[in-house]
N, C-alpha and C positions, 0 to 999 in steps of 0.2 A: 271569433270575436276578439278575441287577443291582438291577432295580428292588427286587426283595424286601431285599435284603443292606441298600440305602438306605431302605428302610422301616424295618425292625428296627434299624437304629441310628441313625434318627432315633427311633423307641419309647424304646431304651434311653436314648435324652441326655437325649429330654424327663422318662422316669422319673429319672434321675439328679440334673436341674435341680431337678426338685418336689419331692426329697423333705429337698433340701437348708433346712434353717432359717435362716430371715429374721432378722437382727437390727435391735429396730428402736431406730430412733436416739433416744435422750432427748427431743432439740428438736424433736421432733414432736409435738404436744397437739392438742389440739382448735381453740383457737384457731387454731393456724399453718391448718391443714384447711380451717377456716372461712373467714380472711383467703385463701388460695388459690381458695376456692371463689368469694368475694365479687371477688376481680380477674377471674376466670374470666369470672364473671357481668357486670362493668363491659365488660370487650372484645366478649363479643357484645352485650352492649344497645346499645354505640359503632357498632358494625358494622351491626346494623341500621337505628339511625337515620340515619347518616349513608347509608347505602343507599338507605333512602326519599327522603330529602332530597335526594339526588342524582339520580336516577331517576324521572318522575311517571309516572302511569299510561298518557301515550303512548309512556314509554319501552319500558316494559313492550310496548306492541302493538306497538311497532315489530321488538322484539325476537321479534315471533313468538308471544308468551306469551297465555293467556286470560286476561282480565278479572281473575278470580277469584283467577288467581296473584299478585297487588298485594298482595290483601286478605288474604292468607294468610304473606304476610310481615309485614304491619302486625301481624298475629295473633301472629308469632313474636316480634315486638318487643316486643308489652304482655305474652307472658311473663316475656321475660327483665328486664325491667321487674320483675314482683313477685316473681322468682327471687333477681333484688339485695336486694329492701325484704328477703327473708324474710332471707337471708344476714346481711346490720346487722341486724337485731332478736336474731338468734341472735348475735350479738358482742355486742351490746348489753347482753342479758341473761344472757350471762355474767359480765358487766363489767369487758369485754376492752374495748379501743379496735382499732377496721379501720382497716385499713394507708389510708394515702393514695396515690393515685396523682397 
């Protein structure tokens, strides 16, 4: 009986939360989204390079890992790579300036 009573009012809070309206703030544009997205995208392309750079592929074996699992982070690196280029193109050609870090 418990469980149910915390069921249904965990139902009721979350209907209560959602049905409540968002106000959204002025200083939120497109740009701001953009430049967020584009630091986003800077910390992981950091994170994997410096990953790689630290780590060579007998770390990887050493670590227990297959071959293949190397290649598949270098793989996630040259995304987040043209995750960033697309992020500055899209400030770019709104002709916003991206935040520096």
């Amino acid at each position: 009986m418990k469980l149910s009573t915390a069921i249904f009012m965990a139902s009721a809070l979350a209907a209560y939360v959602h049905s409540k309206p968002v106000k959204r703030s002025a200083a939120v544009d497109d740009v701001t989204v953009l430049n967020l997205a584009l630091t986003l995208e800077n910390l992981e392309a950091q994170f994997y390079q410096s990953g790689l750079k630290q780590y060579d592929e007998k770390a990887f074996a050493e670590a227990g890992l297959k071959p293949w699992v190397r290649g598949l982070f270098t793989q996630i690196a040259e995304h987040e790579g043209g995750a960033r280029q697309l992020s500055h193109q899209c400030l770019e050609r709104s002709g916003a300036a991206a935040m520096q870090i």
